[in-house]
Every structure is written in structure tokens, then in C-alpha cells.
C-alpha positions as CSV (number, residue, x, y, z in Angstrom):
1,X,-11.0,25.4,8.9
2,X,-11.2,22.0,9.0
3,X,-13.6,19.8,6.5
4,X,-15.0,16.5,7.7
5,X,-15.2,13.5,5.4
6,X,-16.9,11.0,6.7
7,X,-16.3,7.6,5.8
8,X,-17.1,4.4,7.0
9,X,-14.5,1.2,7.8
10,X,-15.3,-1.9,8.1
11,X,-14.5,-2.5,11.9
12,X,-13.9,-5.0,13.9
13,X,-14.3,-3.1,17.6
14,X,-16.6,0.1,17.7
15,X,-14.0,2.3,18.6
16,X,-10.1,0.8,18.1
17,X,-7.9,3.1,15.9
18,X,-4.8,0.7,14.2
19,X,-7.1,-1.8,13.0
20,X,-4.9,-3.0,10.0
21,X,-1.1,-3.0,10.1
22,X,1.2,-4.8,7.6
23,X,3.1,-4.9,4.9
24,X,3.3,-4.1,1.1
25,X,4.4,-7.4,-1.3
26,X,5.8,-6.2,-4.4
27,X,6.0,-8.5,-6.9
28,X,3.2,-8.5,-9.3
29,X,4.1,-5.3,-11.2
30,X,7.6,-7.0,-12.1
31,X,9.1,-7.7,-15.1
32,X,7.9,-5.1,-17.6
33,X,10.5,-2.1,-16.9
34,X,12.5,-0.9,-20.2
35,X,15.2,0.8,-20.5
36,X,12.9,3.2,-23.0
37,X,9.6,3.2,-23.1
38,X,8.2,0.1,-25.0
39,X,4.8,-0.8,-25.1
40,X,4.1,-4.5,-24.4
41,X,7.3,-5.7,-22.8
42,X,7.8,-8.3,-20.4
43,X,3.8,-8.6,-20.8
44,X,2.6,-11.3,-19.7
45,X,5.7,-12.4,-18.6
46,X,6.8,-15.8,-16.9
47,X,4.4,-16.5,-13.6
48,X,7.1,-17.4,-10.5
49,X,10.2,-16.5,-12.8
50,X,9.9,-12.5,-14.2
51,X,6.4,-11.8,-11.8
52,X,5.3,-13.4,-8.3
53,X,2.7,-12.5,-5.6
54,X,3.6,-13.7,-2.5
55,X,6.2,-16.4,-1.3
56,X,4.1,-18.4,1.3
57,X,7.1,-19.1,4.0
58,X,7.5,-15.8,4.7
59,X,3.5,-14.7,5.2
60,X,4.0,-17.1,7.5
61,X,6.9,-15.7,9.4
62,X,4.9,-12.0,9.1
63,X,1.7,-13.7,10.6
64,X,2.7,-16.1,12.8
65,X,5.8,-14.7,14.6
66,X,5.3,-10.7,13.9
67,X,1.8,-11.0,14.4
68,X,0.5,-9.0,11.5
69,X,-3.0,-9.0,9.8
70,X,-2.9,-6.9,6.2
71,X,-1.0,-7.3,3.1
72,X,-1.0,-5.3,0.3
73,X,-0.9,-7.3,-3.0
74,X,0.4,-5.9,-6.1
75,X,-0.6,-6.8,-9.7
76,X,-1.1,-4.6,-13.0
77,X,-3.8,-4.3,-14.7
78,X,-2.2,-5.4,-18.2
79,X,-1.5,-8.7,-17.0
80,X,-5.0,-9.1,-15.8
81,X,-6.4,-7.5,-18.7
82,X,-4.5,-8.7,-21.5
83,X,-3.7,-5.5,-24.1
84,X,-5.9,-7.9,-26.7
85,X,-8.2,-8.0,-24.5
86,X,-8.3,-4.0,-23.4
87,X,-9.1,-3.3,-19.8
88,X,-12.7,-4.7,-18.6
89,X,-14.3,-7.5,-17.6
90,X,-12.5,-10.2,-19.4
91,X,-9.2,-11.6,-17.7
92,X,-6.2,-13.7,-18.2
93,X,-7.6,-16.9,-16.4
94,X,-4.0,-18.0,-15.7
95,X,-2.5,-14.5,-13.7
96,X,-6.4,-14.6,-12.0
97,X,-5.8,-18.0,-10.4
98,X,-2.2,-17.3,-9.5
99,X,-2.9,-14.1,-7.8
100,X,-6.7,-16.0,-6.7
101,X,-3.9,-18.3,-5.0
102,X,-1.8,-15.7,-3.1
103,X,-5.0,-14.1,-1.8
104,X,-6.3,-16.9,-0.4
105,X,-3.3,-18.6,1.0
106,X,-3.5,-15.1,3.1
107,X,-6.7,-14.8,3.8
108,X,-8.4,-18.3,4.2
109,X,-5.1,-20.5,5.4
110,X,-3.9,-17.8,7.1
111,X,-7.3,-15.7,8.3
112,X,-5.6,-12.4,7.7
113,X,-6.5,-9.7,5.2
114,X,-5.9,-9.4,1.8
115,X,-5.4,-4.9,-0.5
116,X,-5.9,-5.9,-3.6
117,X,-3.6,-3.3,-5.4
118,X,-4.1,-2.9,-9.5
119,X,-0.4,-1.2,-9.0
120,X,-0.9,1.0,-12.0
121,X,-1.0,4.5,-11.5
122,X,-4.6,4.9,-13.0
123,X,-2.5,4.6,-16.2
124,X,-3.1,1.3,-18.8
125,X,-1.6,-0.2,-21.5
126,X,2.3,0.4,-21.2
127,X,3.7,0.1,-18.0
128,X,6.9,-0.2,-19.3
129,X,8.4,3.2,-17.7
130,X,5.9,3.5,-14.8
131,X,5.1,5.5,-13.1
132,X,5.0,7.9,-16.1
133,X,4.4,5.5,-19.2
134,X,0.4,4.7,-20.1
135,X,-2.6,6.4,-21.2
136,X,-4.3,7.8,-18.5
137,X,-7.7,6.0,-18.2
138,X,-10.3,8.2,-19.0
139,X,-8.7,10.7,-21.1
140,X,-11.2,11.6,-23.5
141,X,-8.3,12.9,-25.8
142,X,-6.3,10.0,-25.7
143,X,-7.7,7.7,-28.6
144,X,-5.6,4.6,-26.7
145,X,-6.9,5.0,-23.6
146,X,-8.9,2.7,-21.6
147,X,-12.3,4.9,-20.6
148,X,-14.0,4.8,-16.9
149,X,-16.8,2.6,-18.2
150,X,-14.1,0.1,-18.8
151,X,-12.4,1.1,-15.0
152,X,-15.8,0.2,-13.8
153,X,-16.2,-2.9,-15.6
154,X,-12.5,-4.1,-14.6
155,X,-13.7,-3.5,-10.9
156,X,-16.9,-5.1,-10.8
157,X,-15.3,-8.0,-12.4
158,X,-12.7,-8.5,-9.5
159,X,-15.0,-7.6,-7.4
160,X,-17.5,-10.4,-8.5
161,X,-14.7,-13.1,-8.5
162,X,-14.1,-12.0,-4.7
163,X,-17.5,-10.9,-4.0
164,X,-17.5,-13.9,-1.0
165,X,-14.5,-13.4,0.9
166,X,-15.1,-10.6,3.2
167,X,-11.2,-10.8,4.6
168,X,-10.7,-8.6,0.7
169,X,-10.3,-5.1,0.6
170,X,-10.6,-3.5,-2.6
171,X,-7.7,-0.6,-3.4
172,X,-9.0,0.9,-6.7
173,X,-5.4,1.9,-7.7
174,X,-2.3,2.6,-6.8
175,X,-0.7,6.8,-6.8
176,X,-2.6,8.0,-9.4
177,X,-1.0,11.5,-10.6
178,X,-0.1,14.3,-13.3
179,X,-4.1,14.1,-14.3
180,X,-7.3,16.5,-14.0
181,X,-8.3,15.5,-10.4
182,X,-11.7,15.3,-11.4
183,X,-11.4,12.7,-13.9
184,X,-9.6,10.4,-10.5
185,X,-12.8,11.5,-8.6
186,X,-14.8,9.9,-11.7
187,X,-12.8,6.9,-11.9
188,X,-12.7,6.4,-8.4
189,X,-16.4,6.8,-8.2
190,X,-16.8,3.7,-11.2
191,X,-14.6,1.6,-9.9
192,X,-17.0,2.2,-6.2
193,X,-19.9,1.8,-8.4
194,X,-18.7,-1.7,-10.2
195,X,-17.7,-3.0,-7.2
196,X,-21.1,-2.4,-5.4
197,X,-23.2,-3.6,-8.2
198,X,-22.1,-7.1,-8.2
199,X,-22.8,-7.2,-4.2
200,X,-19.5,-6.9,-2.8
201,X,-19.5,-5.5,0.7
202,X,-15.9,-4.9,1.6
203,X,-14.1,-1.5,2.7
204,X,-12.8,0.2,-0.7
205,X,-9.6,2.6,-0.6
206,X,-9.7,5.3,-2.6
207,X,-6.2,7.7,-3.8
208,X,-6.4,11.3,-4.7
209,X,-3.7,12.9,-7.2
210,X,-0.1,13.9,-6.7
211,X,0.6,10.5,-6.0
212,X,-2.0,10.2,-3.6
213,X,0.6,11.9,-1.5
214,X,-0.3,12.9,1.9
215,X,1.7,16.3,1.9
216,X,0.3,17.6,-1.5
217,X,-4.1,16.4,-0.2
218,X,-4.9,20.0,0.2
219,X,-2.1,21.0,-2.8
220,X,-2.2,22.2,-6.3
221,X,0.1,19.2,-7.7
222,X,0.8,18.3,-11.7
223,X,0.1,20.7,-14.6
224,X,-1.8,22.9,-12.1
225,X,-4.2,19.9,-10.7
226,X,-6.8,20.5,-8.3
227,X,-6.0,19.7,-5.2
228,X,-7.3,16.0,-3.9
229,X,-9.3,17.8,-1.2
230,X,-11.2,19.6,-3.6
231,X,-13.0,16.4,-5.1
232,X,-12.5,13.1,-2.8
233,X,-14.9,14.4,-0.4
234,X,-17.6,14.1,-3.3
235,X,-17.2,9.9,-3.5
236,X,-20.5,8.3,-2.6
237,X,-20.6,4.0,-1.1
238,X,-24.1,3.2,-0.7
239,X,-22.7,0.7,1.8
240,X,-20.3,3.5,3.3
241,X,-17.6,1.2,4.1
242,X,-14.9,3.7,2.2
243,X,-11.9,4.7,3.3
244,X,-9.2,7.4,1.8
245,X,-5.7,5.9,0.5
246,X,-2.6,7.7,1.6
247,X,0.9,7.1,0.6
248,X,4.4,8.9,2.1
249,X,8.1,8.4,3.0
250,X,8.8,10.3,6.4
251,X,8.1,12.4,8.1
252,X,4.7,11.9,7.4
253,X,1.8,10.0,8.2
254,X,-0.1,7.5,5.5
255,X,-2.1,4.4,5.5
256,X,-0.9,1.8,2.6
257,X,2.5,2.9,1.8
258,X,5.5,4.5,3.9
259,X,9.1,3.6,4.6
260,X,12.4,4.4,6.4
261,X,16.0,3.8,5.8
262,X,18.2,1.8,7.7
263,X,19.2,4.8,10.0
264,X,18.3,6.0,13.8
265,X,16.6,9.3,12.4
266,X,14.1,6.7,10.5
267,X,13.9,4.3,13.1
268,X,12.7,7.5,15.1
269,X,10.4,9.1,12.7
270,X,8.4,5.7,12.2
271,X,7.7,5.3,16.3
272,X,6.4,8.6,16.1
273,X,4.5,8.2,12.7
274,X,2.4,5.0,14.4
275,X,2.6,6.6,17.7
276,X,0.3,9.1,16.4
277,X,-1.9,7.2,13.9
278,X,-2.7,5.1,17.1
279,X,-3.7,8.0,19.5
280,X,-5.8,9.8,16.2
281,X,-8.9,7.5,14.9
282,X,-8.6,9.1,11.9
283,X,-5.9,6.2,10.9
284,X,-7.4,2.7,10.3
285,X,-4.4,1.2,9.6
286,X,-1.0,1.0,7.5
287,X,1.4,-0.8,5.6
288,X,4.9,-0.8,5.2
289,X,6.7,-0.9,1.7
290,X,8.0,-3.5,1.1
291,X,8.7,-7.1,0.9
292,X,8.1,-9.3,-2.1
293,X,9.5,-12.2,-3.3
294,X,11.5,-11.2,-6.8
295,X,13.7,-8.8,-5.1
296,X,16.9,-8.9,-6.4
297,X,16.1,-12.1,-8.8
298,X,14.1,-9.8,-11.2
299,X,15.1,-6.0,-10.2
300,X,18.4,-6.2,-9.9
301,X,18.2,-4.8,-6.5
302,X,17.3,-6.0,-2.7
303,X,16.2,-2.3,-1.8
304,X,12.6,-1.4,-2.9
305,X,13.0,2.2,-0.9
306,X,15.6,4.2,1.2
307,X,19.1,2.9,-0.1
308,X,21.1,0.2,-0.5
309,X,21.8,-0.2,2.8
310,X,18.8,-0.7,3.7
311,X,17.2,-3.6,1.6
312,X,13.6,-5.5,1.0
313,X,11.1,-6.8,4.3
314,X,11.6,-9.8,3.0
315,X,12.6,-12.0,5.9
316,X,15.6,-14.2,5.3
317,X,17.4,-11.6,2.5
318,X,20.4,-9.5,2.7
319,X,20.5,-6.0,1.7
320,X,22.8,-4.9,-1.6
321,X,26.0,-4.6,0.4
322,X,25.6,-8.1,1.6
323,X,24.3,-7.1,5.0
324,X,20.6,-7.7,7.2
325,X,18.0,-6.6,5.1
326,X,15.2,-4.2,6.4
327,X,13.4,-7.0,8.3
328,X,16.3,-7.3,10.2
329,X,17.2,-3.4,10.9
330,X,14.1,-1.4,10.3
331,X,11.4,-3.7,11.3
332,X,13.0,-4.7,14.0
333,X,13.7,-1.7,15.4
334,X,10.5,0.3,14.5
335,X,7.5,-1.6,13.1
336,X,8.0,-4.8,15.7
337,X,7.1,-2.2,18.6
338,X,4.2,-0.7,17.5
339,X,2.4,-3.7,16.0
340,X,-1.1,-3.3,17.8
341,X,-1.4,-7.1,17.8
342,X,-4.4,-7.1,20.4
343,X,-6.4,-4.4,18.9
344,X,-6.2,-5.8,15.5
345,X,-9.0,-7.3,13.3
346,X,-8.9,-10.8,13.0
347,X,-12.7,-11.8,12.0
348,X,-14.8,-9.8,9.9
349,X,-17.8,-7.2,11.2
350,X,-19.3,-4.7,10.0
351,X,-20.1,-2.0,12.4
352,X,-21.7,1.4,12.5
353,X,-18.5,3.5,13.1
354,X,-17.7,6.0,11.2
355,X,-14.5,7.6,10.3
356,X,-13.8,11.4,10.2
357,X,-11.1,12.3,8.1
358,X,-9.9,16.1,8.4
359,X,-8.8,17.6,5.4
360,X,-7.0,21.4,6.0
């Protein structure tokens, strides 16, 4: 039987499907990973030389010539909110500006929209060996961990700082998993609350558990974890303007996070992936991971998915075998077609269509 969840977007045209479609830059969350887990390294790290946001020329080529509207802009928490600090509502004025900058390079210079993405795993304090390393926020046993009050505070402090540019969408965290659904549903539903009480209007993305993995909604996932369809449903907006976060590799259909290797079996399976988000308005809009400017420079690698033959989005790189990257192979050949560039939101509106998501 199905379950409705309804949700509202914030819309540009009453009844369009694909109203966002774009591309993940990773970059942010660089810089910290240890070869064992050790709390604190790489933090804050070097700003344009361990960690970087966006690299302006290519936003360009991705607006410009590919005719895209949404990026998805990674950061972590710990460099926001310094581990002196703890996680709330002070910041590290220095990583606000420079991520400040990269937003609105995309959304005021280049009128496009702008995921905030705490890339973090609902985990704070050590993400030296994400996705696994970090208290879990909110764990009541965990004497280091950050508690949802703080989550809330953290959120309505970025929301405050961005309360004014309505091209910002608020993601409240990035594949939260291995952790008592429940306690996601009650950070989710701080984070919602922050963000509301400073006045901030803009759509929110919520994730469920198991990664937010859109295989495992309706699953048992973790140490025996409720499924995410048990609890999302319960999330409350005032404003409505709420929409659920789903991440998967192929075969299946998601909204922020997806990607292909450099193969004609991929190439395939992403046409029909946005084929049907199009034809279902159940889908608002997706992103492809990922491009990023510190690929390779930092990681060590060119290839944030699918192998090394398959390489970064980042125009202008070469994969790790020394050949075209995925800009060149896998977006040309699957995301290019099926970039809805006339039916995509390029001014803000809010609009009284809502959003049914089925969950089986």
C-alpha cells in the first residue's frame, strides 16, 4: 500500500517535474582523512591549498555552456564549528566568508542555486575516517557528542547568515547512517525548526538512515535501524517548503547524489534514471557526484566514484589513466541530454504545489 508524504517545494512553475539539475562540488570536506582514525587532523586546514569550494571558471562552463541551475556545496561542520568552539552557533569567520564567497559567486553572479551540504554524516567532531569516524549527534550516551539543541543552533545560525538569499537551499546533512532512526527524525526536525525561527523561507532537504539510501527507505538498515519510512513522514515545516534527500549509484533513482562509470551500461542506466524522474513529479530535481576543484591535488585521485577510468566532472581534468575525465565521457554522453534546460528554475517563487512522495 502506498503512503503519501506530502511535502512542499519551492517551485518555480505549478506543475514542472525536473526543476533542479546539477552537479555535486566536492571539496570542502577535504584534507582531514587519516590513515587511522585521529581526531583533529587536517582541521582547519589551509583554505585553497588542503580544502576549496568551488573553482569559479568551471561554474561558469556548467552554467553558461551546459546550462545547469543547482550545485551542491560541500563543507564539514568542524571547520565551521571549530572543535574549541563545539558545534552551534559560533563559527570560524574565515571558512564562513570563503564558503559565503562560493555561494554567492553561484548564486548572485551567476543567478543559479546554491545545497548547502554540512557533508558530515550527522557525525561531529572527528571526521578523520568518515564516513564511520565521529560521535553521532545526539547520542545521549556519547559524553563527546554534539546534542540536537546544538544541531539546531548550528542551523539556525547558517540559516540566519543566509536568511536573504532565496536562490539557498538548506541540506541538513549529508548520509546520515548506523544510528536509531528516530534520533535522525529529531535532528532533522531541529535543524527544520532552527532554520525557521530566524525567518528563513527556503526549501530544506531532509536524509533518512542507511545512508539516506534510496534502496534501503522502506529497509531495516544498521544495528537493526528502523526503516526511514517509518519516521520521515513525521517532519513538520510550518512553511511546508520540505523536500526528502535521496542518494544512490545505479540503477536507482535519487535526488542529490548519483553516478555512473565511464561505460555504455552507465551511460544507459542514467537516460533512463532521468527519463523517469522527468515523467514522475515525485522528483524535483538531482545532482550528479561530482566535480570539485582539489581532485587529484589533495586526494590523490581524479575519480570521486565509479573507477579510475572514469575520473572527476571537473571540466578541463583527465581521469587517473591520463585520459577525458567524466565531463568528457559520462556527462557528455548521459547528463548533457537530459538537462531540462527550459523547464528549469531560474528566479525564485514560491507556489502552492505540493509534492507527493510514495514510500512502499
Amino acid at each position: 500500500m502506498l503512503r503519501p508524504l506530502v511535502l512542499l517545494a519551492a517551485l518555480c512553475i505549478a506543475h514542472a517535474t525536473i526543476l533542479y539539475a546539477g552537479v555535486n562540488e566536492s571539496g570542502g570536506e577535504f584534507g582531514v582523512f587519516a590513515p587511522v582514525d585521529t581526531p583533529g587532523f587536517g582541521l582547519p586546514g589551509r583554505f585553497d591549498v588542503n580544502y576549496a569550494f568551488i573553482n569559479k571558471s568551471t561554474v561558469d562552463i556548467f552554467v553558461d555552456q551546459e546550462k545547469i541551475n543547482f550545485f551542491r556545496v560541500t563543507f564539514l561542520m568542524e571547520r565551521m564549528c571549530p572543535l574549541s568552539f563545539g558545534l552551534g552557533s559560533r563559527f570560524n569567520e574565515t571558512v564562513e566568508s570563503s564558503l559565503k564567497d562560493a555561494v554567492n559567486y553561484i548564486t548572485v553572479t551567476k543567478g543559479v542555486y546554491a545545497l548547502l551540504d554540512p557533508h558530515n554524516y550527522m557525525r561531529y567532531n572527528d571526521p578523520s575516517q568518515q564516513p564511520f569516524s565521529g560521535s553521532v549527534i545526539g547520542n545521549s550516551s556519547d559524553p563527546t557528542a554534539a546534542t540536537t539543541e546544538q544541531f539546531g543552533e548550528f542551523w539556525a545560525e547558517i540559516a540566519r547568515r543566509f536568511q536573504t538569499n532565496p536562490k539557498v537551499v538548506f541540506g541538513i546533512n549529508n548520509e546520515p547512517h548506523d544510528m536509531p532512526t528516530e534520533l535522525i527524525l529529531e535532528n532533522n526536525q531541529a535543524a527544520i525548526n532552527g532554520i525557521r525561527s530566524v525567518g528563513a523561507e527556503q526549501l530544506i532537504l531532509a536524509p533518512g538512515n542507511g545512508f539516506t539510501g534510496g534502496h534501503s527507505w522502506t529497509q531495516v538498515t544498521g544495528n537493526n535501524d528502523a526503516p526511514s519510512s517509518d519516521f520521515m513522514n513525521m517532519l513538520t515545516d510550518p512553511l511546508n517548503n520540505l523536500a526528502i534527500d535521496i542518494h544512490e549509484v545505479l540503477p536507482w533513482a535519487m535526488i542529490t547524489e548519483f553516478g555512473g562509470g565511464n561505460n555504455e551500461g552507465c551511460f544507459q542506466m542514467i537516460d533512463e534514471m532521468l527519463n523517469y524522474m522527468k515523467d514522475n513529479d515525485e522528483y524535483i530535481g538531482w545532482s550528479i557526484w561530482a566535480a570539485g576543484p582539489r581532485f587529484s591535488t589533495v586526494w590523490g585521485t581524479s575519480s570521486p566514484c565509479c573507477g579510475a577510468d572514469t575520473g572527476s566532472l571537473e571540466p578541463g581534468m583527465l581521469n587517473d589513466e591520463g585520459q577525458p575525465n567524466a565531463f568528457d565521457t559520462v556527462w557528455a554522453n548521459a547528463i548533457r541530454p537530459n538537462i531540462p534546460a527550459g523547464m528549469l528554475c531560474r528566479n525564485f517563487a514560491q507556489s502552492n504545489h505540493f509534492l507527493t512522495i510514495f514510500q512502499f
